[in-house]
C-alpha positions in Angstrom: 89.7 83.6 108.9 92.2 84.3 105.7 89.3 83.7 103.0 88.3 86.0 101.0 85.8 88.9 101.2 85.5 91.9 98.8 83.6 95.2 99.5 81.8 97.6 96.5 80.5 100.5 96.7 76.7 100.7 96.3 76.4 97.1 94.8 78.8 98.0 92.5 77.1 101.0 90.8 79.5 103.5 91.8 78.4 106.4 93.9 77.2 109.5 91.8 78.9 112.6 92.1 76.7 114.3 89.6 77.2 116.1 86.3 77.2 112.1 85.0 80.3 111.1 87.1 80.7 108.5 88.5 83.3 107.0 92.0 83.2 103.4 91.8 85.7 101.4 94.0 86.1 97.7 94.7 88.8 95.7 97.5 89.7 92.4 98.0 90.6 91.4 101.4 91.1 88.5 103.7 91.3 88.8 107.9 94.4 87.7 109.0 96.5 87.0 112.2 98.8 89.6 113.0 101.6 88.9 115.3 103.5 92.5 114.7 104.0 94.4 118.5 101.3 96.9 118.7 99.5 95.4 116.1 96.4 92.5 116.3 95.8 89.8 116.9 94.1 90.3 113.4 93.8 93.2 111.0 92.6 93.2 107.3 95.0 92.4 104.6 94.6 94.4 101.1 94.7 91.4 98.3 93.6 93.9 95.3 91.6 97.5 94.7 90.4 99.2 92.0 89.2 102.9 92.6 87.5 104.7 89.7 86.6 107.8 88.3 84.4 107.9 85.1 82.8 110.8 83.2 79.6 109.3 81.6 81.3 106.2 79.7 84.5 108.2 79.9 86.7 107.1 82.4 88.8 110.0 83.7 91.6 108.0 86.2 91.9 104.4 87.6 94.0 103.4 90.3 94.3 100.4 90.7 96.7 97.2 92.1 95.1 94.0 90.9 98.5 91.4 91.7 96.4 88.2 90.6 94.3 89.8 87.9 95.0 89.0 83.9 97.2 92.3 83.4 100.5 91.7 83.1 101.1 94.8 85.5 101.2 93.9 89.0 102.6 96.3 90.6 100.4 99.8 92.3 99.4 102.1 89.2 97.1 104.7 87.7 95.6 105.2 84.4 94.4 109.0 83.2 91.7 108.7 80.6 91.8 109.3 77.0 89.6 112.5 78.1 92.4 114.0 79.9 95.1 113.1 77.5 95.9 115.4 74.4 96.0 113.4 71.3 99.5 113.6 70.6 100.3 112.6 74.5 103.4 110.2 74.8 101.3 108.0 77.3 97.3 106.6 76.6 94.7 105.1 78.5 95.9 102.0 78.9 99.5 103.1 80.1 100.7 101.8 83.8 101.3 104.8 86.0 103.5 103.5 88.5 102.9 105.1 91.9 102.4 103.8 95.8 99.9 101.7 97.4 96.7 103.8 97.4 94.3 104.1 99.8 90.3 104.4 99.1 90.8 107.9 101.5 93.5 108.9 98.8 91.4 108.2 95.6 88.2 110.3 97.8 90.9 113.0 98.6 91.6 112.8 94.6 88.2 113.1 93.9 87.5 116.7 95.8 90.0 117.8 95.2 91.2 117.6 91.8 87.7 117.0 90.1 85.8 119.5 92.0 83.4 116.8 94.2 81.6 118.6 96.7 82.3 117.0 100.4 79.0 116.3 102.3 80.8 117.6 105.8 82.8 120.2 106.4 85.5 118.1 108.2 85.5 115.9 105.5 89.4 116.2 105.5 90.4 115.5 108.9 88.2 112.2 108.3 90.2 111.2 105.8 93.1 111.7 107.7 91.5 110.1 110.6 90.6 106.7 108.5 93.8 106.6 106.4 96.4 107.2 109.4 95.1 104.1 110.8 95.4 102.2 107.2 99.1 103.7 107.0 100.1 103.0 110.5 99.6 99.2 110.4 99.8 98.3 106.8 102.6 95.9 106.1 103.7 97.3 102.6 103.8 100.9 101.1 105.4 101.0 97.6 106.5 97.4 97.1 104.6 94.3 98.1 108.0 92.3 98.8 108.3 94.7 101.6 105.8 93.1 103.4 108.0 89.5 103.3 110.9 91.5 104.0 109.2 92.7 107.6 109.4 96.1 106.7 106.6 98.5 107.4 105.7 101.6 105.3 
């Protein structure tokens, strides 16, 4: 309990969409205790994601929140790629979008329905819903990860 696991998708190859793109996604997560009313006795704790979406070797968005990684962001963000950027854009590739704690059901909702993915069920929506009420029901944090020491829920 509390080590450290991490999950991929398809050994880290992304799944294919088609038309050469690409969803790849990655988590770090440990198993804690959780003491919260309602909640436990353990659930799984978020430590880092990354969630991408890449055209060929073009990636198109990134969300990601990577606290312990070598960026010197560390708060929840997004990137859009260069190849949805005009050239005289006032952000780039590489600027921090700052936005809330994603879920892996939001960057799948982002997928279908701003890039055009076509779902493999037809309730592929209340699924999502289904799997991500859950995540934002007991998660400890929603747009800050002090809010988590704080006891607040989001």
């Amino acid at each position: 309990m509390d080590v450290p696991h991490s999950w991929t998708i398809n050994n880290d190859r992304g799944a294919d969409l088609g038309h050469g793109q690409v969803l790849s996604a990655r988590m770090r997560y440990r198993i804690i205790r959780d003491d919260r009313e309602g909640c436990g006795p353990f659930r799984a704790t978020t430590d880092a994601y990354m969630y991408e979406l890449a055209d060929g070797a073009h990636e198109l968005f990134a969300l990601y929140w990577h606290p312990l990684g070598n960026s010197l962001e560390k708060l929840p963000h997004f990137h859009l790629g260069d190849k949805l950027l005009r050239d005289d854009a006032p952000i780039d590739s590489k600027s921090h979008m700052p936005m809330p704690r994603a879920s892996f059901e939001q960057a799948v909702r982002w997928v279908i329905e701003f890039k055009g993915a076509v779902p493999l069920v037809q309730d592929w929506d209340d699924r999502l819903t289904v799997c991500e009420t859950r995540f934002k029901l007991y998660r400890s944090w929603h747009t800050h990860p002090d809010e988590a020491t704080a006891g607040k829920q989001g």
